[in-house]
C-alpha positions as CSV (number, residue, x, y, z in Angstrom):
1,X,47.7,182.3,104.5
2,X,47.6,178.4,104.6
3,X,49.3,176.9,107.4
4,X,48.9,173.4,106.8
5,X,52.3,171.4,106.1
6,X,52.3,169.2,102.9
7,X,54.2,165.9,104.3
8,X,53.1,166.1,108.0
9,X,50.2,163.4,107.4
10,X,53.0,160.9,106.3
11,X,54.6,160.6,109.6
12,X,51.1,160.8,111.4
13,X,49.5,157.8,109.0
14,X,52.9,155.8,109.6
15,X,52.3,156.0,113.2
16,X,49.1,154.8,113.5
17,X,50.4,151.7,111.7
18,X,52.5,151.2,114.1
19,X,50.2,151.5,117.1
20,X,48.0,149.1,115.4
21,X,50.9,146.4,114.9
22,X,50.2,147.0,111.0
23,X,53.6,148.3,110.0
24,X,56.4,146.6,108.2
25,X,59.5,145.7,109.7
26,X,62.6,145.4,107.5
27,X,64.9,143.2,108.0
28,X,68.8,142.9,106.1
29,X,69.9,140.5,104.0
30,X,73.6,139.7,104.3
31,X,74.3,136.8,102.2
32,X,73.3,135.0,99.6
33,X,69.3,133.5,99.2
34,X,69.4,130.0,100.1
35,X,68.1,127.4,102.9
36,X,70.0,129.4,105.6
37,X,70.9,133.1,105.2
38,X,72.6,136.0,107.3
39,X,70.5,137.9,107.8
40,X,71.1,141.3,110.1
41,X,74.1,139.8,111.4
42,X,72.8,136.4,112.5
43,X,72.4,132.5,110.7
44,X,68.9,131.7,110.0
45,X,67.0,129.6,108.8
46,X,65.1,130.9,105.8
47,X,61.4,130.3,105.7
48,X,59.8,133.0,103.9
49,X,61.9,133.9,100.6
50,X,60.4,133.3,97.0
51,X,63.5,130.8,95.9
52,X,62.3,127.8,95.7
53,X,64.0,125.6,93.5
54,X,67.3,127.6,94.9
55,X,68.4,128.8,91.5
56,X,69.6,132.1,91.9
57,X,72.8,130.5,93.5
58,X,72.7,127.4,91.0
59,X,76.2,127.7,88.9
60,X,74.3,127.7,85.6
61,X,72.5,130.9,86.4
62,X,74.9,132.7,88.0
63,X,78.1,131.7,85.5
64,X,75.1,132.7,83.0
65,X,74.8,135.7,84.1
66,X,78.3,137.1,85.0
67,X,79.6,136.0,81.3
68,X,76.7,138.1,79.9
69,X,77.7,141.0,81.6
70,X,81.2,140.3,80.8
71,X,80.0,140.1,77.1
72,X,77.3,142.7,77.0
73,X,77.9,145.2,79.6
74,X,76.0,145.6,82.5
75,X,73.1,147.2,81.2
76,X,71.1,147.5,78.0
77,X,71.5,150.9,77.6
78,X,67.6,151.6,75.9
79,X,64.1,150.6,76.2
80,X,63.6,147.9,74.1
81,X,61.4,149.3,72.1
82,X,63.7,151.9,71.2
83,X,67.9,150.5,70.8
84,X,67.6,148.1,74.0
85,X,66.6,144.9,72.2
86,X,68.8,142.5,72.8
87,X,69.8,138.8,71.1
88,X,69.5,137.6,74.6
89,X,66.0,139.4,74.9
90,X,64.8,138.1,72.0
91,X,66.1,134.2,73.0
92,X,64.8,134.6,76.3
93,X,61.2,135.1,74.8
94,X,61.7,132.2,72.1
95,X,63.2,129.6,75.2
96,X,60.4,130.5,77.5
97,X,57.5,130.2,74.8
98,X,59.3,126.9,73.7
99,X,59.4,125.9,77.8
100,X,55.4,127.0,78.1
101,X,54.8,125.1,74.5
102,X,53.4,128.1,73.3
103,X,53.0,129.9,70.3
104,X,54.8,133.2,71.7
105,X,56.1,134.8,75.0
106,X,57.2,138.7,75.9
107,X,59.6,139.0,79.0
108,X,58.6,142.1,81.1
109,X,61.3,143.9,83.7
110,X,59.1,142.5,86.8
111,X,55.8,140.4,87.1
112,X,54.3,143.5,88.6
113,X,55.1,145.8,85.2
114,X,53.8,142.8,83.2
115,X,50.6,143.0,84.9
116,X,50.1,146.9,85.4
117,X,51.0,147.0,81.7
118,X,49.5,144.5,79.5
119,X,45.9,144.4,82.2
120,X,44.8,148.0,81.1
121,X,45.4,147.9,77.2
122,X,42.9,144.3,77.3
123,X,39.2,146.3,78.1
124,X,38.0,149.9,77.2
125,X,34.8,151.3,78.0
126,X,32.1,148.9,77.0
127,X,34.1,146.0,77.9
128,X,34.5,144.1,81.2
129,X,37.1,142.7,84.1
130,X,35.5,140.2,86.3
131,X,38.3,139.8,89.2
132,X,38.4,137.1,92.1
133,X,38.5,138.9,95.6
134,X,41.8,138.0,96.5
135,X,44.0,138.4,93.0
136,X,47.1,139.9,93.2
137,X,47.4,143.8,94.0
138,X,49.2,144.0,90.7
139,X,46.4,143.2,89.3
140,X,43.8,145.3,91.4
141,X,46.1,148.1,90.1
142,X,45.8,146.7,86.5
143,X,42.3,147.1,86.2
144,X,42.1,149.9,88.0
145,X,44.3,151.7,85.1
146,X,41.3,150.7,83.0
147,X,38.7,151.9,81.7
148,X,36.3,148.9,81.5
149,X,33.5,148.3,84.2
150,X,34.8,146.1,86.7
151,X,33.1,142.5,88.8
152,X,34.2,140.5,91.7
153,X,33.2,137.0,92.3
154,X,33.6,135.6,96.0
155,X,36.9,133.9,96.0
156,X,37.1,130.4,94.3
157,X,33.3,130.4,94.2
158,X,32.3,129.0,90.6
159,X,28.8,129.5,91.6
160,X,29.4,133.5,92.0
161,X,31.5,133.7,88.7
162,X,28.7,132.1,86.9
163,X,26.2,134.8,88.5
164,X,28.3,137.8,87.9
165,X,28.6,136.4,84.4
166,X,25.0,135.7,83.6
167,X,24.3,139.5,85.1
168,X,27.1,140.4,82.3
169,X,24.8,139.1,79.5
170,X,22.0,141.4,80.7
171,X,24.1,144.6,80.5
172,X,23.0,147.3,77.8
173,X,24.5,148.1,75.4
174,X,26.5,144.2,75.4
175,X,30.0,144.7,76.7
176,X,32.5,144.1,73.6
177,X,35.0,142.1,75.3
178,X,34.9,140.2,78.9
179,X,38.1,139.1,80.8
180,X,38.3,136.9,83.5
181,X,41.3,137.4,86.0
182,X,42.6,134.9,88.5
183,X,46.1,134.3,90.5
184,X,46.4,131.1,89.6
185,X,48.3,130.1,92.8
186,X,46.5,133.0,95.4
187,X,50.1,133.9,97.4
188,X,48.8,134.8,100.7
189,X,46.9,131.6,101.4
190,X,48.9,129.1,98.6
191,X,45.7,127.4,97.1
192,X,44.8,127.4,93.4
193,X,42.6,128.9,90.9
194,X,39.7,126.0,89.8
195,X,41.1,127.4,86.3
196,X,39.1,124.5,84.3
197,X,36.0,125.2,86.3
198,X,37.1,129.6,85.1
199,X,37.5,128.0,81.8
200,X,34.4,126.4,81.3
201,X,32.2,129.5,82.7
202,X,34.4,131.4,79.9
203,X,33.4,129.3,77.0
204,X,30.0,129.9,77.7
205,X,30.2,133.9,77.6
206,X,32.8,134.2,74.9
207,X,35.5,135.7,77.7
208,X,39.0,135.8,77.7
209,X,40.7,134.4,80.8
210,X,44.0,135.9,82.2
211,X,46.2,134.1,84.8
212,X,48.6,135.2,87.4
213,X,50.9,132.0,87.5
214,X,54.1,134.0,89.7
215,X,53.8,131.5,92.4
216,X,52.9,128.5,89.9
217,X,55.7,128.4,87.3
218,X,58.8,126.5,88.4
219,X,56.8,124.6,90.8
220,X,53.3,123.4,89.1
221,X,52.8,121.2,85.9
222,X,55.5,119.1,84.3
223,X,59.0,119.9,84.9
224,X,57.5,123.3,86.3
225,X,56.0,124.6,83.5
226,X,53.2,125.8,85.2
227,X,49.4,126.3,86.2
228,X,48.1,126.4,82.3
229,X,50.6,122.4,81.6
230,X,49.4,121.6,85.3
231,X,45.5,121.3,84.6
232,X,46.4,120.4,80.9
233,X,44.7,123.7,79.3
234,X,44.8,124.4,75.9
235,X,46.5,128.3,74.6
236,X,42.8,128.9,73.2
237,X,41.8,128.0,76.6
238,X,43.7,130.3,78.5
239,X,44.5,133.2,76.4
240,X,47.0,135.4,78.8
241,X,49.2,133.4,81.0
242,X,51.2,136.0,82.9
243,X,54.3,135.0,85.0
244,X,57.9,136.1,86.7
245,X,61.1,135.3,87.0
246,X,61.8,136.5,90.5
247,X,60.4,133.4,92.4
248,X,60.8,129.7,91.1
249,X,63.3,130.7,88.7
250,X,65.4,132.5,90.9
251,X,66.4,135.6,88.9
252,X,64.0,138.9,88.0
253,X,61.8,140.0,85.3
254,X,58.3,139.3,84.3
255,X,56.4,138.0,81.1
256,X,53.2,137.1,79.3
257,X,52.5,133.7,77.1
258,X,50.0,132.9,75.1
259,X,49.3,133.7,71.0
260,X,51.6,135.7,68.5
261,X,49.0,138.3,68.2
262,X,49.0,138.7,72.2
263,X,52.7,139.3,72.1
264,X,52.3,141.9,69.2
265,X,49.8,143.4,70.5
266,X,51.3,143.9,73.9
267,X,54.6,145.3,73.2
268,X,53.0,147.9,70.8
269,X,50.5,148.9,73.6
270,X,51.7,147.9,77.2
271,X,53.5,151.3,78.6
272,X,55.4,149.3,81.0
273,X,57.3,148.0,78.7
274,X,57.9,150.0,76.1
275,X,58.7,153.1,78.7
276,X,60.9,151.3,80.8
277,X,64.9,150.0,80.2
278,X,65.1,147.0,79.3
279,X,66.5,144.1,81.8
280,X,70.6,144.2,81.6
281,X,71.8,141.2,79.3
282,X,72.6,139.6,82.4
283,X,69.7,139.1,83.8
284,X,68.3,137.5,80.5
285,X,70.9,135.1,80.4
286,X,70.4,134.1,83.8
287,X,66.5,133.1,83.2
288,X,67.6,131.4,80.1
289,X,70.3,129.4,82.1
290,X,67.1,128.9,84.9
291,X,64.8,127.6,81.9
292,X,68.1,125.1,80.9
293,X,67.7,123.7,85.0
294,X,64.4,123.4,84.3
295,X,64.6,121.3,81.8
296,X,67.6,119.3,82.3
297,X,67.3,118.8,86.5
298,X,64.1,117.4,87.7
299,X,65.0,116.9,90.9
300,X,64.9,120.2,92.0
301,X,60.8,120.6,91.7
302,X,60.5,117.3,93.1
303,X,62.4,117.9,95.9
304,X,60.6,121.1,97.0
305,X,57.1,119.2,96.8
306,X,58.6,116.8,99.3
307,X,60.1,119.4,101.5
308,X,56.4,120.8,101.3
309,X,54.7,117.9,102.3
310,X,57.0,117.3,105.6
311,X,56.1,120.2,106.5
312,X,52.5,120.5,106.1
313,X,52.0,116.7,107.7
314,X,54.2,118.7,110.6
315,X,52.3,121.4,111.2
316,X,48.9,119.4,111.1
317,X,50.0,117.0,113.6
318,X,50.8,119.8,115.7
319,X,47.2,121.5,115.3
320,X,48.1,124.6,113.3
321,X,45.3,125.8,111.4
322,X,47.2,126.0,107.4
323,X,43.9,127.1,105.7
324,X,43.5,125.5,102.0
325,X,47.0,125.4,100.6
326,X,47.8,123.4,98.0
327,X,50.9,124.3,96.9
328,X,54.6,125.5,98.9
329,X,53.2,128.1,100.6
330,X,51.7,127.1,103.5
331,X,50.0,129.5,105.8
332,X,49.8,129.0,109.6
333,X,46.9,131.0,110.6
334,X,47.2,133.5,114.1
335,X,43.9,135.5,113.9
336,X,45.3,139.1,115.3
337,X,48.3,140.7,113.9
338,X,49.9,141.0,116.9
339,X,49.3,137.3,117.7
340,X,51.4,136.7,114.5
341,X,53.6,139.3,115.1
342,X,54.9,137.8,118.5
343,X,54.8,134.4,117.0
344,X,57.3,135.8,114.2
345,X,59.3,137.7,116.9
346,X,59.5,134.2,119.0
347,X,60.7,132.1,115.5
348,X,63.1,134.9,114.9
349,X,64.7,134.6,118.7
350,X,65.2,130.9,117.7
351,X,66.9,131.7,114.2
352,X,64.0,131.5,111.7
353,X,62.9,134.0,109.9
354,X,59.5,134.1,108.8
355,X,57.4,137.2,108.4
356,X,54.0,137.7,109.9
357,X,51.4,138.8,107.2
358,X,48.5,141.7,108.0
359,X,45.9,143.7,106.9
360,X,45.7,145.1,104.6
361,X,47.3,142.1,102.7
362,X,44.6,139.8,104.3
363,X,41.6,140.6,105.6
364,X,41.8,141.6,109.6
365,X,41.2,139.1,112.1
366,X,42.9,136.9,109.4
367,X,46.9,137.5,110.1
368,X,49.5,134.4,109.7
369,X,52.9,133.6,109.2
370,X,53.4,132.5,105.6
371,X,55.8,129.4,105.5
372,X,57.6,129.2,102.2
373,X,60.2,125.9,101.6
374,X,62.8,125.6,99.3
375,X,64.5,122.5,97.6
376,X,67.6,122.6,99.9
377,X,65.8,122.5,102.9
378,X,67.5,119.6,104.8
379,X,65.0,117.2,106.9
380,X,67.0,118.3,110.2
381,X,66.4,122.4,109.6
382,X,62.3,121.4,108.7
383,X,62.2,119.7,111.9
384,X,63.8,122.5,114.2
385,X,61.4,124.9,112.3
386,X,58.3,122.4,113.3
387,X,59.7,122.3,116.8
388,X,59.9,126.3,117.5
389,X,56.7,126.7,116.1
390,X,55.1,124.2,118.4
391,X,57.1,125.7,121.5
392,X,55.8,129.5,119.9
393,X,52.2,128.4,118.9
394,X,51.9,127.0,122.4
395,X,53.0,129.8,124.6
396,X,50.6,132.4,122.6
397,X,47.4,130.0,122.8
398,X,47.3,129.2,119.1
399,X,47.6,125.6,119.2
């Protein structure tokens, strides 16, 4: 008879991440996302939420969204590929392709569907990903689902890309159809995809070129319209931008832009979408109310660039080590996780909350705290934030 016990292994593997400081921690929210939160019982100030513009507690978007629900009900009641297709579903993916000035957009339930869906359906057999080494888990997972043969160029590393892509050409029989996937802002370390560098090396080969903008929109390009507007790339440059609600814009949801064919062809073939409910009507009105802020208030990207910039100059002068970043996330390197997880712990003693950030979401050896600002952020809460961290990266020998 077998002995063995089917779950046993999942309290065994959960311990091990916690004698090798690899766990996660969670912490409660208890208010409402903004500068300074509650969170598990205590005022903080928050340094390492997605919010940056501070839209999802902007009037617009919220009034948006309660009237919706009011209007609409709270849910959708379908797929909407089935009797879930909405008016506001339908405007939300007109507004956004008219915010991207592009030909056609198709709103997804989260970034992460948007990628795990549309990724797979791209490449068969005989075709080809080519993947930087630090995209997105989403999607890793992505082209994973696939079928295609898969590449990895070193991260950022033009050179590489143009190797792996020669080696391409060579392959027999020819691969059908190439793809070239980047993040275009690379979330764990805040720097950016060289996309017109990507898109030149794609010309060459006749590939496709696929970018993850979720930390980009609402914060890169004109008026935060993004990494594609941001580098001035054209829609037959860049054939799949992908993107999400749930950062910048302050709501949920994901979506891909690009060409009328890529938004028929993804909604006919993408199982993400067309097996899951569709977002509730309020949630589409409040990223069509975020898109309105967008465009209307200014001030709100502008300000998070200059909260972004007094912090970075902070942390320099100090001697932190903040790697390559060239966007609002900055990352404030510690080496060991447990170095980062006491330097958290410390920040968190002093009321801010930032999270420390481990293998296996960067490499080992490579843990940090990832800083992220917001537009609200007052001068006065940057500075106490610059402070602990000097008082926390001294006592632990990091600067």
């Amino acid at each position: 008879m077998v002995t063995r016990h089917p779950t046993k292994y999942l309290g065994e593997e959960y311990q091990r991440l916690v004698r090798e400081n690899l766990n996660w921690e969670l912490k409660v929210l208890e208010s409402a996302s903004g500068p300074t939160c509650i969170v598990n019982g205590k005022e903080v100030i928050m340094l390492c939420a997605n919010n940056y513009l501070n839209l999802a507690t902007h009037p617009k978007v919220v009034n948006a969204m309660i009237e919706a629900t009011k209007k609409y009900g709270a849910g959708a009641g379908s797929d909407r590929s089935i009797a879930g297709n909405m008016a506001l579903h339908e405007e939300l993916d007109r507004r956004l392709a008219k915010f991207k000035n592009a030909p056609a957009s198709l709103t997804f339930q989260t970034g992460f569907m948007a990628n795990e869906g549309t990724i797979p359906q791209l490449a068969d057999r005989g075709d080809l990903f080519v993947s930087d080494e630090l995209n997105h888990g989403s999607i890793i997972d992505g082209v994973r689902l696939s079928h295609a043969d898969r590449a990895i160029f070193k991260h950022k590393d033009m050179e590489d890309l143009a190797r792996v892509m020669e080696e391409a050409e060579k392959h027999d029989p020819p691969y059908k159809h190439i793809w070239i996937l980047t993040d275009g802002v690379f979330s764990m370390d805040g720097d950016l995809a060289p996309l017109p560098e990507i898109v030149k090396i794609a010309k060459e080969h006749g590939a496709g070129v696929y970018v993850d903008d979720a930390h980009g929109e609402g914060v890169l390009g004109e008026g935060g319209r993004g990494i594609v507007n941001h580098f001035h790339l054209g829609r037959d440059e860049v054939h799949v931008e992908m993107g999400t609600f749930s950062k910048a814009f302050g709501v949920i949801g994901g979506h891909i832009t690009g060409s009328e064919d890529l938004r028929n062809f993804t909604f006919n073939k993408a199982r993400s979408w067309l097996l899951s409910g569709a977002v509730p009507p309020g949630v589409a009105a409040a990223c069509i109310a975020a898109i309105d802020v967008l465009e209307t208030e200014p001030q709100h990207v502008r300000r998070v660039w200059e909260n972004r910039n007094h912090l970075l100059d902070g942390f320099k002068d100090a001697g932190f080590d903040t790697g390559n970043t060239e966007t609002p996330i900055i990352p404030v390197m510690c080496g060991k996780s447990k170095k980062a997880k006491d330097l958290a712990d410390y920040l968190w003693s002093k009321g801010i909350f930032v999270l420390p950030i481990f293998y296996p979401m960067v490499p080992r050896e490579k843990a940090r705290i990832r800083v992220q600002v917001c537009a609200k952020h007052t001068v006065e809460q940057l500075d106490k934030a610059l402070e602990t961290f000097k008082e926390g990266g001294r006592n632990l020998g990091i600067i």
